[in-house]
ROSE-4610 file (N, C-alpha, C; in Angstrom, 1 decimal, always signed):
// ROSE-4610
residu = [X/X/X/X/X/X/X/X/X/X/X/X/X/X/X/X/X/X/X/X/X/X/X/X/X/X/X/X/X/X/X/X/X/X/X/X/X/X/X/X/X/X/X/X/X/X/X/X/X/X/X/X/X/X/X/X/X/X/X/X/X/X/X/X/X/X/X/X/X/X/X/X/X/X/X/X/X/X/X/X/X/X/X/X/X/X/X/X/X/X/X/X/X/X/X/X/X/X/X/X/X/X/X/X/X/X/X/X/X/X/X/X/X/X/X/X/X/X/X/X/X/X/X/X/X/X/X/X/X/X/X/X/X/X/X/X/X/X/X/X/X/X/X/X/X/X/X/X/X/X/X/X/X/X/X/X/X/X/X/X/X/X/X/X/X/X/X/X/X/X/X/X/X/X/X/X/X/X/X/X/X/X/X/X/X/X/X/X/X/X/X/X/X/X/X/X/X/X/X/X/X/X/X/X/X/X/X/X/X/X/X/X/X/X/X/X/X/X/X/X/X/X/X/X/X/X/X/X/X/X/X/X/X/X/X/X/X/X/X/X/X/X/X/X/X/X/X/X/X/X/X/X/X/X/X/X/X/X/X/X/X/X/X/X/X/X/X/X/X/X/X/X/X/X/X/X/X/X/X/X/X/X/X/X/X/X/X/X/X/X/X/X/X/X/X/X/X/X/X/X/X/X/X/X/X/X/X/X/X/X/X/X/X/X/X/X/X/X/X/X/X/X/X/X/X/X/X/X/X/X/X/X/X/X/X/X/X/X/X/X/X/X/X/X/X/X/X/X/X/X/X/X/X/X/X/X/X/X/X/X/X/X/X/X/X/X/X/X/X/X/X/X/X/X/X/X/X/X/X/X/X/X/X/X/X/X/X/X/X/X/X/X/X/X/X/X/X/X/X/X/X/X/X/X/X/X/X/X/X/X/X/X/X/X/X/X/X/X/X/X/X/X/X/X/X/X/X/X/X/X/X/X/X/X/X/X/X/X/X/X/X/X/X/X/X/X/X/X/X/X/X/X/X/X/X/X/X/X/X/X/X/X/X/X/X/X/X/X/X/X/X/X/X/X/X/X/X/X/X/X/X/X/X/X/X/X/X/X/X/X/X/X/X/X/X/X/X/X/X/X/X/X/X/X/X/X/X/X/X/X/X/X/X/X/X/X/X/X/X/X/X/X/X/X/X/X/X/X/X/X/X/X/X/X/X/X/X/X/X/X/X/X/X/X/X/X/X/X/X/X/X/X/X/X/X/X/X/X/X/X/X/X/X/X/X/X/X/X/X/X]
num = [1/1/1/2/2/2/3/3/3/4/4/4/5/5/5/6/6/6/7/7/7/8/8/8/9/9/9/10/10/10/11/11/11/12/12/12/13/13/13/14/14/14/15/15/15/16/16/16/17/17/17/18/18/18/19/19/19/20/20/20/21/21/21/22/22/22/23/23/23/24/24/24/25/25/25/26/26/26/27/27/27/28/28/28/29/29/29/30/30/30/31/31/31/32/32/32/33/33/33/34/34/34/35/35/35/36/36/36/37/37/37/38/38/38/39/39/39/40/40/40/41/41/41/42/42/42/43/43/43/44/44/44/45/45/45/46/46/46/47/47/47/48/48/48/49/49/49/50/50/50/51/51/51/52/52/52/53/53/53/54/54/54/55/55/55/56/56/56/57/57/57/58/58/58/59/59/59/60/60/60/61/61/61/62/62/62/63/63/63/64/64/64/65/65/65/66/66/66/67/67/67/68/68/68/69/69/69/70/70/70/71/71/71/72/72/72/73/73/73/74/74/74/75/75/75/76/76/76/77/77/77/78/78/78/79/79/79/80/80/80/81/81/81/82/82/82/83/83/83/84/84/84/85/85/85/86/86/86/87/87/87/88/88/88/89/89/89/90/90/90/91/91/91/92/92/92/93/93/93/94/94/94/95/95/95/96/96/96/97/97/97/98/98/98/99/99/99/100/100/100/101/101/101/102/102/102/103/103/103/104/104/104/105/105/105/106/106/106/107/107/107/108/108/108/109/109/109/110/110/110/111/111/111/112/112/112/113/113/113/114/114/114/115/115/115/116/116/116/117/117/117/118/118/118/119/119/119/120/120/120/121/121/121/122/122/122/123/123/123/124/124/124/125/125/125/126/126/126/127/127/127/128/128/128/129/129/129/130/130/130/131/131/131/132/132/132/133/133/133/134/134/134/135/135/135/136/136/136/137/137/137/138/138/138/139/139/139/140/140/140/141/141/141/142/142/142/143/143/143/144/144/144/145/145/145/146/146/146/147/147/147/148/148/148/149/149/149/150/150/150/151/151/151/152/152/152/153/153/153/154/154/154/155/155/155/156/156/156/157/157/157/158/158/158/159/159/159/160/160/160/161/161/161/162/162/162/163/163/163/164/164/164/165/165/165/166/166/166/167/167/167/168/168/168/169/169/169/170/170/170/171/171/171/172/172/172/173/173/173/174/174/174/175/175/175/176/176/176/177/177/177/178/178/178/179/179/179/180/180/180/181/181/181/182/182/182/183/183/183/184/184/184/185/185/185/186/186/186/187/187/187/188/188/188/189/189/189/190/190/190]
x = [+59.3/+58.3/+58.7/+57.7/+57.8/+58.1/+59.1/+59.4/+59.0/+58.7/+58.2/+60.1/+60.7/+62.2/+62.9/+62.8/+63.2/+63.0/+61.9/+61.6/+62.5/+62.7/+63.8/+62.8/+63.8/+63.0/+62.0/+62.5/+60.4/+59.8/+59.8/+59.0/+58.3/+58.7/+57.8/+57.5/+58.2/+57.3/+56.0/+56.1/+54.4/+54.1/+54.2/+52.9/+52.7/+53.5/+53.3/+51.8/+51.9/+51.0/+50.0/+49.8/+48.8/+48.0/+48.6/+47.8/+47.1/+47.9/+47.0/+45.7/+46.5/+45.0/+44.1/+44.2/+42.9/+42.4/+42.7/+41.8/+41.8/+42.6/+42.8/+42.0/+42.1/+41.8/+40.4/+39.8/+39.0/+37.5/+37.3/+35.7/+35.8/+36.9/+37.3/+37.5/+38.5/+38.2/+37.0/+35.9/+35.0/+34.1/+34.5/+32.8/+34.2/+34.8/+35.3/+35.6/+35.3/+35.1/+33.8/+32.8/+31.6/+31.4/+32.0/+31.9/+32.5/+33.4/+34.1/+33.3/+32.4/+31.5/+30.3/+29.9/+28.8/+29.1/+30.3/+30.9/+31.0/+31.1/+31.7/+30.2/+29.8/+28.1/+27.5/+27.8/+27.0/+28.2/+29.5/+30.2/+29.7/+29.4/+28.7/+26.9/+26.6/+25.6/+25.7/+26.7/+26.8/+26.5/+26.0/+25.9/+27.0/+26.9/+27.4/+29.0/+30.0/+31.1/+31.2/+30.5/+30.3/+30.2/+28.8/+29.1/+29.7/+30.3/+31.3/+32.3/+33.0/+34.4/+33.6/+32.4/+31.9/+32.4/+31.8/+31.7/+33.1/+34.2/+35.5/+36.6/+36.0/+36.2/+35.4/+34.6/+34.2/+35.4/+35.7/+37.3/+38.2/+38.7/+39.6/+39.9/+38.7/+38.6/+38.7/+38.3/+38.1/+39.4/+40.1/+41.6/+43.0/+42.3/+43.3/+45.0/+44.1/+44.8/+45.2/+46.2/+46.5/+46.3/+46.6/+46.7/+45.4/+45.1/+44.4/+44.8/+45.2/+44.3/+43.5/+43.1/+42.3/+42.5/+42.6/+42.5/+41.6/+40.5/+39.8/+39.9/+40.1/+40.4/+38.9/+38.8/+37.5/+37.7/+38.0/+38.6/+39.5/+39.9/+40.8/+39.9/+38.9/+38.0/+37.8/+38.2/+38.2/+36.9/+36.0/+34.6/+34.0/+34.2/+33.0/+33.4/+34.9/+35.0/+34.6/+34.6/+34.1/+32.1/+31.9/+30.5/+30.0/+30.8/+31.2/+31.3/+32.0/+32.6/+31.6/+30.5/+29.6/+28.5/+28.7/+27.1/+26.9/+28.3/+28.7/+28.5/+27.1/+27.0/+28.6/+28.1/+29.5/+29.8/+30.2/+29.9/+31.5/+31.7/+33.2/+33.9/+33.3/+34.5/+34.6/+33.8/+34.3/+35.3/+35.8/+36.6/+37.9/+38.6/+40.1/+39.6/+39.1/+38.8/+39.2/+40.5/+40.8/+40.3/+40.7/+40.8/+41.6/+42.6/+43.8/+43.9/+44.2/+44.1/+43.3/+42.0/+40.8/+40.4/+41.4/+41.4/+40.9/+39.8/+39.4/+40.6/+41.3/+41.9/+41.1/+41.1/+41.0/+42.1/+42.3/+43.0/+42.2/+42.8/+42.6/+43.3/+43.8/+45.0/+44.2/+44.7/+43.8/+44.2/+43.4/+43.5/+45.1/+45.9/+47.7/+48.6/+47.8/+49.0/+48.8/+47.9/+48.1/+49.3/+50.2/+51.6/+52.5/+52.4/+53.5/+53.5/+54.7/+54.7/+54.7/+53.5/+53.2/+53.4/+53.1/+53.4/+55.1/+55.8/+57.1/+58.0/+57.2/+58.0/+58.3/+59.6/+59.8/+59.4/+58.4/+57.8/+56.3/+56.0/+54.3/+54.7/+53.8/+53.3/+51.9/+52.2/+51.2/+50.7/+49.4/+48.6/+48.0/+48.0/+47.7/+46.5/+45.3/+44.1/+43.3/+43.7/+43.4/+42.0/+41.1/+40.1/+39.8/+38.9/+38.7/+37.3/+36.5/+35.4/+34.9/+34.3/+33.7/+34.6/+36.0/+36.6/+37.2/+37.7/+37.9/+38.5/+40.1/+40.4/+39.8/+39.7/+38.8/+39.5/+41.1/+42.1/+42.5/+42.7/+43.2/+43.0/+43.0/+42.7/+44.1/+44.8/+46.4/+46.0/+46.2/+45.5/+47.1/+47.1/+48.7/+49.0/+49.7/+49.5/+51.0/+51.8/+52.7/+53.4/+54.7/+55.3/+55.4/+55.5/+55.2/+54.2/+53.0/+51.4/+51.2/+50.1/+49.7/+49.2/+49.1/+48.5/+46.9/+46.3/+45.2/+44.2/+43.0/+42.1/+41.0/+41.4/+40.7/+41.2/+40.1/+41.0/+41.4/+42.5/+43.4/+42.6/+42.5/+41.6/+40.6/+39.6/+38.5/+38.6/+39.6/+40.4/+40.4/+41.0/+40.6/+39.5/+38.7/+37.9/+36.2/+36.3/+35.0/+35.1/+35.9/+36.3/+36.7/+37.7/+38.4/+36.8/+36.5/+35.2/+33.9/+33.7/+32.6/+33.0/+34.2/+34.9/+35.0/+35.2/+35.2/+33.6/+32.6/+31.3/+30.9/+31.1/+30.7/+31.4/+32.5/+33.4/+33.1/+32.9/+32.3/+30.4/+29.7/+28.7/+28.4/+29.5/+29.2/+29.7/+31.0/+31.3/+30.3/+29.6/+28.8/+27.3/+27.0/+25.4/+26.3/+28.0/+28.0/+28.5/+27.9/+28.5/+29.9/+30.9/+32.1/+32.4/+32.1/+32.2/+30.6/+30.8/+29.6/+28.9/+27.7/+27.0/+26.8/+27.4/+27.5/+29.3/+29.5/+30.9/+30.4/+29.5/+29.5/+28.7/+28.7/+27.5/+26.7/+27.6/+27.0/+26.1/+26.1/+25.6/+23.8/+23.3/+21.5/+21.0]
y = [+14.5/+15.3/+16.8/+17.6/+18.8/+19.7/+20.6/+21.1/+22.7/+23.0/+24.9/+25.5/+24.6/+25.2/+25.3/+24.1/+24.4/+25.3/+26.4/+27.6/+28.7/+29.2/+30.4/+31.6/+32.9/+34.0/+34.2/+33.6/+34.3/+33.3/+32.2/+31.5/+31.9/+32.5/+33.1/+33.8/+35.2/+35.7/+36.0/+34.7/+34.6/+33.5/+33.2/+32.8/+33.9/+35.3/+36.2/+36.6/+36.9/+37.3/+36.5/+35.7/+34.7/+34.7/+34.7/+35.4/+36.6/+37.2/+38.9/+38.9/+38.6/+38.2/+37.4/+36.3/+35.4/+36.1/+36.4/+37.1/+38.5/+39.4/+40.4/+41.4/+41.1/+41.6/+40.9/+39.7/+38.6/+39.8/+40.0/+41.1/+42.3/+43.4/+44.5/+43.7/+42.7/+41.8/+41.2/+40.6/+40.1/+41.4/+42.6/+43.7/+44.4/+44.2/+45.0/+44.1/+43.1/+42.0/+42.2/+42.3/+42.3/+43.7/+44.8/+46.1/+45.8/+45.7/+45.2/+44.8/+43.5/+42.9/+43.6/+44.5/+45.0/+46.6/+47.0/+48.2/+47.5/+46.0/+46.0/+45.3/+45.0/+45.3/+45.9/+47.2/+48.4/+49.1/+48.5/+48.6/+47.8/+46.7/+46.0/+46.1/+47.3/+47.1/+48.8/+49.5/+51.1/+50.7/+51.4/+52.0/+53.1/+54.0/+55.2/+55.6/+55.9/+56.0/+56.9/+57.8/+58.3/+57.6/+56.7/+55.8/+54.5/+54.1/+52.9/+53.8/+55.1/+55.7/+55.5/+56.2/+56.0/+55.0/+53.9/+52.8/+52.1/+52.5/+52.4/+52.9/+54.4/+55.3/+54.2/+53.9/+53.1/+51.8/+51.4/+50.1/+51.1/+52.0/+52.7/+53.2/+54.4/+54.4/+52.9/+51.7/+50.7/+50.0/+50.4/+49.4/+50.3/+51.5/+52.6/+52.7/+52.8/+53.0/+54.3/+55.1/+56.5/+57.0/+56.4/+56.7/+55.1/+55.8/+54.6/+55.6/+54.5/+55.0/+54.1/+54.8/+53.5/+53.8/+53.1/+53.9/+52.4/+52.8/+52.5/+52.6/+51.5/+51.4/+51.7/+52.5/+52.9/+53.0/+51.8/+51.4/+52.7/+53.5/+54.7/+55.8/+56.0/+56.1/+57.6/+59.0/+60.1/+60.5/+60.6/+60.8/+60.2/+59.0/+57.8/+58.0/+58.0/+58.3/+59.8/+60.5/+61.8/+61.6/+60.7/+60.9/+60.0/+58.6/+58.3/+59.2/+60.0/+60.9/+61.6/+62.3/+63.2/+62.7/+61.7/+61.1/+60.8/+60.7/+60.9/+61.9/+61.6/+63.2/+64.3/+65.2/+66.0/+66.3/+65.0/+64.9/+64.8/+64.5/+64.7/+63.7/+62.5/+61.1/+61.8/+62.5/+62.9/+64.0/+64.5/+65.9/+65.2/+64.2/+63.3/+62.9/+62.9/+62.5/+63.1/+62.3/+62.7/+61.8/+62.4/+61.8/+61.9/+61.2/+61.0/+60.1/+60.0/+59.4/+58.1/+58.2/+58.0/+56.6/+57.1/+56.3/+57.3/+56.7/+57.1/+57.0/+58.3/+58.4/+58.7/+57.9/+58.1/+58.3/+59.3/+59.1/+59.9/+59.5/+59.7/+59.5/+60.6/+60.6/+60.9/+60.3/+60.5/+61.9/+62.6/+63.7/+63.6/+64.5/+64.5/+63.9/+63.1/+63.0/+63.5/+64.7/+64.8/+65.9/+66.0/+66.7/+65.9/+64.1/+63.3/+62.7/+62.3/+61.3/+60.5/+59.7/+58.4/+57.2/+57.6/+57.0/+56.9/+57.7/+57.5/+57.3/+56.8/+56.9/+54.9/+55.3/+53.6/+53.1/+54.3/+54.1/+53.5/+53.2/+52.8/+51.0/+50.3/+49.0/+49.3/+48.7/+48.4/+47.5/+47.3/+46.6/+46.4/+45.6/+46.2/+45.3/+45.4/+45.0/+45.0/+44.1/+44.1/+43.8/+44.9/+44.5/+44.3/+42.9/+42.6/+41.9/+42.8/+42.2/+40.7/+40.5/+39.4/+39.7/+38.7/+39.3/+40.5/+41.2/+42.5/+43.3/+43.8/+44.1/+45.7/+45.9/+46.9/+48.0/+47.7/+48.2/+48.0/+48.7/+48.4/+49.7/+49.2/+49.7/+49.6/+50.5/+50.2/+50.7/+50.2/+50.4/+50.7/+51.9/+52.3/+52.1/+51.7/+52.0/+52.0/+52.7/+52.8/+51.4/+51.1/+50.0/+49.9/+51.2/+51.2/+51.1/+50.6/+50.9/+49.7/+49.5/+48.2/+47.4/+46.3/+45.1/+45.5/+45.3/+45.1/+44.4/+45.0/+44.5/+43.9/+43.1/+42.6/+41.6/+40.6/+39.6/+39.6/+40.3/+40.2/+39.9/+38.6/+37.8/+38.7/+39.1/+39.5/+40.9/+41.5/+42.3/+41.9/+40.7/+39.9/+39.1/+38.5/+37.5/+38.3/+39.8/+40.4/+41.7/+42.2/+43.6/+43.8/+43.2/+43.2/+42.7/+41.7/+41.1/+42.3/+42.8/+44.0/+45.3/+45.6/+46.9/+46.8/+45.6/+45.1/+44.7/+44.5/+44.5/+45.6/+46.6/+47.9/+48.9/+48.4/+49.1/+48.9/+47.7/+47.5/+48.0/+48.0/+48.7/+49.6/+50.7/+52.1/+52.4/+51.9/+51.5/+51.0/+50.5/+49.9/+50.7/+51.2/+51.9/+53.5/+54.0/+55.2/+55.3/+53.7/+53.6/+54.0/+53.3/+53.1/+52.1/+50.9/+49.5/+48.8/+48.0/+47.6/+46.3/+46.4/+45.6/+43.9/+44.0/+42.0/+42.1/+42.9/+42.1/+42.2/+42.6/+42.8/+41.7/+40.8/+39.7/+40.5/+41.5/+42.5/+43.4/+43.7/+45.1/+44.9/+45.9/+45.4/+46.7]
z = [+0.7/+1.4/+1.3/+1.1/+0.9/+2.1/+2.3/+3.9/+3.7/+4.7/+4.8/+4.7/+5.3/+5.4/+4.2/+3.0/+1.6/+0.7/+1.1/+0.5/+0.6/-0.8/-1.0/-0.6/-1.1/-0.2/-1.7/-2.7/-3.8/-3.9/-3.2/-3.2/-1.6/-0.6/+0.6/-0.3/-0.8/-1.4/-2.0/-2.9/-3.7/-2.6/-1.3/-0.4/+0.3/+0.8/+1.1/-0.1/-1.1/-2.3/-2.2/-2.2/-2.8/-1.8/-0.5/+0.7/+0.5/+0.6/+0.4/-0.6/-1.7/-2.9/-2.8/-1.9/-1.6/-0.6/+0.8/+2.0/+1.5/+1.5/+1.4/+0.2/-1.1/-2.1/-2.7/-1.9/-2.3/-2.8/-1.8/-1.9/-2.8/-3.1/-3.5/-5.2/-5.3/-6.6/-7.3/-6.5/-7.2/-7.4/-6.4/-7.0/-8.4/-8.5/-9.3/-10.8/-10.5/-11.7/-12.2/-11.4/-11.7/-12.4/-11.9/-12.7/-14.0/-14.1/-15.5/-16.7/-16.1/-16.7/-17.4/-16.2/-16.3/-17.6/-17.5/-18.0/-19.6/-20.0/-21.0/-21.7/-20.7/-21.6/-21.9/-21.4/-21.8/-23.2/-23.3/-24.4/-25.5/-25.4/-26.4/-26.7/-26.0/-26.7/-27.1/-27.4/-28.2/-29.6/-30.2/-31.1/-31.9/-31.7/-32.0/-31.6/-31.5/-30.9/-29.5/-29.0/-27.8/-27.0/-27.0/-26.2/-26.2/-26.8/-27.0/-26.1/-26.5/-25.8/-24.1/-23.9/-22.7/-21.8/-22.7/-22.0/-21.5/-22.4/-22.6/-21.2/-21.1/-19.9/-18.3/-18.5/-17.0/-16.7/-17.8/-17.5/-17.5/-17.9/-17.4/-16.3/-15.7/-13.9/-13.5/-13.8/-12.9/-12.6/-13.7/-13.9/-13.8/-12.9/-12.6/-13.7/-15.1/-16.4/-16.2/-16.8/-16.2/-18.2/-19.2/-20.5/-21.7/-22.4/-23.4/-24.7/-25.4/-27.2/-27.8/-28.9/-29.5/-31.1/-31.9/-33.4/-34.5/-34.9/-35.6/-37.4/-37.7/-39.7/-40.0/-40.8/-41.8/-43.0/-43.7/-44.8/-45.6/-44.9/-45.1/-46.0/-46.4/-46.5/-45.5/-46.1/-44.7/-44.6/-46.0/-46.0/-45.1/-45.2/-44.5/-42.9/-42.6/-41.3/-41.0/-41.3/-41.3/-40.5/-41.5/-41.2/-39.9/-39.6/-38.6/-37.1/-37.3/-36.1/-35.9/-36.8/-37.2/-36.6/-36.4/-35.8/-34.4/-34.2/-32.5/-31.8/-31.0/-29.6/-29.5/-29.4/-28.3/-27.4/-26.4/-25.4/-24.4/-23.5/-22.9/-24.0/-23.7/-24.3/-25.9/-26.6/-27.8/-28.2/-27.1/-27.5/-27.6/-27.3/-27.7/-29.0/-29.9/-31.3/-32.5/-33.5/-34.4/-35.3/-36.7/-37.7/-38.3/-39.3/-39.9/-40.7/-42.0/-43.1/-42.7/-42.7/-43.1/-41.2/-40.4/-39.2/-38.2/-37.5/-36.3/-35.4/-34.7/-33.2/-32.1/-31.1/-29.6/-28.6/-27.8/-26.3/-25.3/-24.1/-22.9/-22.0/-21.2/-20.1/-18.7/-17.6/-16.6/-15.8/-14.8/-14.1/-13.3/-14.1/-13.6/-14.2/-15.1/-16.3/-17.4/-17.8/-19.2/-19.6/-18.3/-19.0/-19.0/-19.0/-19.0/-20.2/-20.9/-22.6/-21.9/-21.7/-21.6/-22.6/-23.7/-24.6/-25.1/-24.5/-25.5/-24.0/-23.1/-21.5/-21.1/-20.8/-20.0/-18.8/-18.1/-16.9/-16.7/-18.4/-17.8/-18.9/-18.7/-19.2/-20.1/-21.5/-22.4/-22.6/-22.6/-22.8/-24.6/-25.8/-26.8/-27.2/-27.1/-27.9/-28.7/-30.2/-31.2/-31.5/-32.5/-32.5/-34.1/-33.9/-35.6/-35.6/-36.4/-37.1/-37.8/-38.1/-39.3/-40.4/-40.5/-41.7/-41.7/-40.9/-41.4/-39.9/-39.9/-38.7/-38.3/-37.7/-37.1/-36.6/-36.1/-35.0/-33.7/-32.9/-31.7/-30.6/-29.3/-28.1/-27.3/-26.4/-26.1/-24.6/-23.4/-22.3/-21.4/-20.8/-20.0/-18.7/-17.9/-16.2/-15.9/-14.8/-14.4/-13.8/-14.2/-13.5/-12.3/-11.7/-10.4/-9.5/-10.0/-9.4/-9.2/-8.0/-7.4/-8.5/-8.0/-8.6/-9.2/-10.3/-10.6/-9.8/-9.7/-8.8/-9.7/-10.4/-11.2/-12.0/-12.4/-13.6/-14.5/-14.9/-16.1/-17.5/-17.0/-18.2/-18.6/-18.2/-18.6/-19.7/-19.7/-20.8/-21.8/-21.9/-23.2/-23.7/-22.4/-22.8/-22.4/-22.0/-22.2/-22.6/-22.2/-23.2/-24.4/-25.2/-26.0/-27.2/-26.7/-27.9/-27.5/-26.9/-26.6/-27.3/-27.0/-28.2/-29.4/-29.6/-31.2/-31.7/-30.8/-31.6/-31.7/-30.9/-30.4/-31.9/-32.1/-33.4/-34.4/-34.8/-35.7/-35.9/-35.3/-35.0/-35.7/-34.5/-34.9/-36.5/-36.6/-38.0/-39.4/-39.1/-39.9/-40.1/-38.6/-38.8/-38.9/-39.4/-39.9/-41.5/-41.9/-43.6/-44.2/-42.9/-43.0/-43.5/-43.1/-43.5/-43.9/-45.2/-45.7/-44.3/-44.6/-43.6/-44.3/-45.3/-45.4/-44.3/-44.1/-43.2/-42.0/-41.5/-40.0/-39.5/-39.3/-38.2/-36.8/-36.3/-35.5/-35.8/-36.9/-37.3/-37.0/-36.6/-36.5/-36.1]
């Protein structure tokens, strides 16, 4: 038989947690699941790269990320990416936008970190989300937050199993209606 007294101190611990996250976090988690959801639909249905980064920026605020990149393959190809970028509004989420041997760059640092190396620092946790087309990898999205920051208020999972596939149709997309990548590879493209 199982006793409350046989418990070490991290096993209270995570009933200390598991508590807090079922009562505690229960309501603040599901509306913030649901924004998630709703943020990465409006990611999967961009067109153009402005609003795909848009859309990108709403999981960011939501998942109190303090850094993101994103870097897009355009079959290296600097013309085609060129005209890619070209067709994108100029709008806030477009001014972090490079180009470099023929790869779309994105970042974004949030309000008070953009004088910290987030990227080359042992104080934040990465996230790396690979995005790949019909056949054909697309690149990746790298999502940052400090080791020291609360717990996510939201399902983990859904990073991968509604974001991660909405960036990548959204990428391929814009990719495809900016005659970066041919349209027999895309099943998204329309």
């Amino acid at each position: 038989m199982w006793r409350l007294g046989n418990l070490r101190y991290h096993e209270v611990d995570e009933l200390r947690a598991s508590v807090r996250r079922n009562i505690g976090d229960r309501r603040v988690r599901a509306a913030n699941n649901l924004r998630l959801r709703r943020a990465s639909q409006a990611v999967a249905a961009a067109a153009t790269l402005h609003e795909l980064f848009d859309g990108v920026l709403e999981v960011l605020e939501l998942g109190e990320f303090v850094c993101a990149t994103v870097q897009l393959n355009c079959n290296g190809c600097s013309e085609l990416t060129d005209r890619v970028v070209n067709m994108a509004s100029e709008n806030s989420s477009m001014k972090n936008v490079s180009v470099c041997d023929g790869h779309i760059h994105w970042s974004w640092k949030r309000k008070g970190f953009e004088d910290i190396d987030v990227l080359g620092s042992d104080r934040f946790w990465t996230l790396r989300l690979p995005l790949a087309g019909n056949q054909v990898s697309l690149g990746y999205v790298n999502l940052y937050r400090p080791l020291d920051s609360e717990a996510l208020l939201f399902d983990v999972n859904y990073l991968t199993t509604v974001f991660q596939p909405a960036v990548a149709q959204a990428a391929e997309r814009a990719l495809v209606n900016g005659g970066a990548m041919p349209r027999k590879f895309s099943a998204a493209a329309g």
